[in-house]
C-alpha positions as CSV (number, residue, x, y, z in Angstrom):
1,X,-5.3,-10.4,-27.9
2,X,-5.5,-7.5,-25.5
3,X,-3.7,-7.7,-21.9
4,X,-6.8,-7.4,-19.4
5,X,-4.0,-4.9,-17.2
6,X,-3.8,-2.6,-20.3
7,X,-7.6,-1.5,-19.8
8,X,-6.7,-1.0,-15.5
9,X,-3.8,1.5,-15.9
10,X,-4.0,4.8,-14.3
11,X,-4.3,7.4,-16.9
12,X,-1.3,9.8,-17.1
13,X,-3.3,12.6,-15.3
14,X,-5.4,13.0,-12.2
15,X,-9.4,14.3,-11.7
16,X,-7.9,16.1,-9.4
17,X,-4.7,18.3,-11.2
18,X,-5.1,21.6,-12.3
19,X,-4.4,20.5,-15.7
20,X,-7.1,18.8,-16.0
21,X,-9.8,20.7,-14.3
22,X,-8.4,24.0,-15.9
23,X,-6.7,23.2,-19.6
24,X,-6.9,27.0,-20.3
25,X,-6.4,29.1,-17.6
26,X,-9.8,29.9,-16.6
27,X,-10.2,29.4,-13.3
28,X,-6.3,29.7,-11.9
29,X,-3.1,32.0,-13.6
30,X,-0.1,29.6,-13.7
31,X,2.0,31.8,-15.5
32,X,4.3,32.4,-13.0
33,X,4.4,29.2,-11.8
34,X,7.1,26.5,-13.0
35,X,5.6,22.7,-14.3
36,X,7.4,21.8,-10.8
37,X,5.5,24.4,-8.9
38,X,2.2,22.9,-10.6
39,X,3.3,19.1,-9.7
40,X,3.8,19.8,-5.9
41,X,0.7,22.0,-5.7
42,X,-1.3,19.3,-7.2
43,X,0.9,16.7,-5.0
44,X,-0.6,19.1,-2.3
45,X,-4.4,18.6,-3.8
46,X,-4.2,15.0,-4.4
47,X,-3.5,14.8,-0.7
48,X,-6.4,16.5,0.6
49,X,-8.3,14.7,-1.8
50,X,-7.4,11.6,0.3
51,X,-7.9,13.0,3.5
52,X,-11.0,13.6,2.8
53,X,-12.2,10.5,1.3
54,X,-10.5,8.7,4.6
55,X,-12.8,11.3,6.8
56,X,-15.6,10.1,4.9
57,X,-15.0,6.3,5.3
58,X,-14.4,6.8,9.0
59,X,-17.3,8.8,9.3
60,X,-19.6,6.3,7.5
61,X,-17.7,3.2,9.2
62,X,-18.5,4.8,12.8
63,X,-21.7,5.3,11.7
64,X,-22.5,2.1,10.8
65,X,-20.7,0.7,14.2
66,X,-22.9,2.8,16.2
67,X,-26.0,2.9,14.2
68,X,-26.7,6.3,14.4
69,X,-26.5,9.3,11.7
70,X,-24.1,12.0,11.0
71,X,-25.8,14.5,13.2
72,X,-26.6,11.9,15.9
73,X,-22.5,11.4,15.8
74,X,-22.2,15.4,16.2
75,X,-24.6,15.2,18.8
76,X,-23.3,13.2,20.8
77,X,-19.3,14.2,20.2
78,X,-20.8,17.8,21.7
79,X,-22.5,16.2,24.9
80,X,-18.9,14.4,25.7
81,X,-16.6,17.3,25.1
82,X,-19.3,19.2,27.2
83,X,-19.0,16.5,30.2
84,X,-15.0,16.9,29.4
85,X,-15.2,20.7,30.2
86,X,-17.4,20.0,33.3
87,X,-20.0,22.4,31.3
88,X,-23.5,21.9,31.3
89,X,-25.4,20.3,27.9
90,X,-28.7,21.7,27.4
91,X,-30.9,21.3,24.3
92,X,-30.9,24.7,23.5
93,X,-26.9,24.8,23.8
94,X,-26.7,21.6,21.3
95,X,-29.5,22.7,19.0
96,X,-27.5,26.0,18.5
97,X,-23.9,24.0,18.2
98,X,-25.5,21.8,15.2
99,X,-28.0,24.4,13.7
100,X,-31.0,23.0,14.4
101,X,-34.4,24.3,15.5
102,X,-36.1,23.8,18.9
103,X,-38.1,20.7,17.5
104,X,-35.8,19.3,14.9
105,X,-33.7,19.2,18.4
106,X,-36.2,17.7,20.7
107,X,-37.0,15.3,18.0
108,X,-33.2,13.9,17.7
109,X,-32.9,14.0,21.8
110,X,-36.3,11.7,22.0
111,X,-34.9,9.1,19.4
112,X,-31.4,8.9,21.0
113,X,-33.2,8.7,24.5
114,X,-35.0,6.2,23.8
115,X,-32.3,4.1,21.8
116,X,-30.6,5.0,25.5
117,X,-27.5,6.9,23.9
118,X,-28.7,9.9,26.0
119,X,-30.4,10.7,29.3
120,X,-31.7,14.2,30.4
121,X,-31.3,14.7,34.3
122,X,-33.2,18.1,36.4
123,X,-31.1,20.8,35.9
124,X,-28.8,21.9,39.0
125,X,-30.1,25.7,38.6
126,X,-33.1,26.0,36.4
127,X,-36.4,24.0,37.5
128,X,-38.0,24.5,33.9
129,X,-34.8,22.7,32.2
130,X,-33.1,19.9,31.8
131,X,-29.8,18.8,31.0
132,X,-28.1,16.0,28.8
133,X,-25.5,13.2,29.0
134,X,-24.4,10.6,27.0
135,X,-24.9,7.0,28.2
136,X,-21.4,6.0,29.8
137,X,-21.9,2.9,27.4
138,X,-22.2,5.0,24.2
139,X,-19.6,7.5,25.5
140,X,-16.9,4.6,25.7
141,X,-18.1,3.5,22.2
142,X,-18.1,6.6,20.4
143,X,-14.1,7.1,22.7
144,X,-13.1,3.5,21.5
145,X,-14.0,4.0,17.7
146,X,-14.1,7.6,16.2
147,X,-12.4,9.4,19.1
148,X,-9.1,7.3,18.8
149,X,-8.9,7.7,15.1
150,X,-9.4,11.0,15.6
151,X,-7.1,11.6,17.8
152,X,-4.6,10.9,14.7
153,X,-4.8,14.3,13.6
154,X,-3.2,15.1,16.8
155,X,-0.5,12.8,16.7
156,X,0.2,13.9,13.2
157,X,0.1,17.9,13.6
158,X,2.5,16.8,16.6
159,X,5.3,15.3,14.4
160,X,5.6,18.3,12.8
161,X,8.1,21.3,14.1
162,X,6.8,24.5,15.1
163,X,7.2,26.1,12.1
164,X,5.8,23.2,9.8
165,X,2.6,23.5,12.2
166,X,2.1,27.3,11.6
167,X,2.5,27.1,8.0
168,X,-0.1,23.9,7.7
169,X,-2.4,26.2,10.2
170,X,-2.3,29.4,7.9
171,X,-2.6,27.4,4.8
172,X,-5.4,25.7,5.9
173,X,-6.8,29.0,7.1
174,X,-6.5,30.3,3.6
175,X,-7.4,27.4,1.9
176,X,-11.1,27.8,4.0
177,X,-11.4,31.6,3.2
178,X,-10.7,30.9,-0.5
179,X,-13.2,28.0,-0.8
180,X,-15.8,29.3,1.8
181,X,-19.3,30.1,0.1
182,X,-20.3,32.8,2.3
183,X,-21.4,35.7,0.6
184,X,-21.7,33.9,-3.1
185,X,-24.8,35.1,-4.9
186,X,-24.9,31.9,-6.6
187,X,-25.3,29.5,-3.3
188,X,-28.9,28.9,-2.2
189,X,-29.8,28.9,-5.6
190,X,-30.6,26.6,-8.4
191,X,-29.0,26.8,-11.9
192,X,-32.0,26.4,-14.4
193,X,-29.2,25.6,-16.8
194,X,-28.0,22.6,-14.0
195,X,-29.6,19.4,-15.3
């Protein structure tokens, strides 16, 4: 008879070591690169790996907590830091911060008005605009849940010295340039291969 645990192990390897995404040197040259080398860089991987996945659970969980999507949530981080700043939110400044079109934006703006996250007020200098603030309720909520946890990544990036922050910053810098799709022929695309 089989021990139930036996079938739960951990395999040996990760989904996410270069091993095992790359067995043959494809995609990456490890020659000059010791096995120790290749175990901290996919320490280093495994790491982001579970960075991201806790961005993605605090992202859905604040979601959920404020019943709104993922660009509602961008929307409405945009209108505080603007009311931070003492700058003035417009629709045409947050349709061009999230990418949308004029009446993709109005669209969004009309549901989170009338769920009263929002509220447009006369513009101070332009007659034929109007500008946006978040609902002091919904600003506290949004401050309360996502902001604080955000605000880890402060408090971490502060614990480390001056030189462990400028090496994180340009590796993360590089990290972006290497991954960054700009410019691929391939994106926009479909594979007629891809199934």
């Amino acid at each position: 008879m089989h021990d139930a645990t036996e079938h739960r192990q951990a395999p040996p390897w990760t989904a996410f070591d270069i091993d095992s995404n790359d067995p043959h040197g494809e995609l990456v040259d490890r020659s000059a690169l010791t096995p120790e080398d290749v175990a901290q860089i996919d320490a280093v991987m495994a790491a982001l790996v579970a960075l991201r996945r806790v961005e993605e659970e605090l992202s859905r969980a604040s979601q959920e907590y404020m019943r709104l999507n993922s660009t509602d949530m961008r929307a409405l981080h945009f209108l505080i830091i603007c009311a931070h700043r003492g700058a003035i939110a417009t629709a045409g400044a947050l349709g061009a911060h999230l990418g949308l079109s004029s009446g993709a934006t109005t669209k969004m703006l009309d549901r989170l008005a009338a769920a009263g996250h929002v509220e447009r007020h006369p513009h101070p200098h332009d007659r034929r605009s109007v500008c946006l603030t978040v609902d002091p309720a919904t600003r506290d909520a949004a401050m309360s849940t996502m902001g604080r946890q955000q605000a880890g990544r402060f408090r971490a990036a502060a614990r480390l010295t001056p030189q462990e922050r400028e090496i994180v910053e340009r590796f993360l810098t590089d990290m972006a340039r290497e991954i960054s799709p700009e410019g691929l022929e391939w994106v926009g695309s479909r594979s007629d291969d891809a199934r």
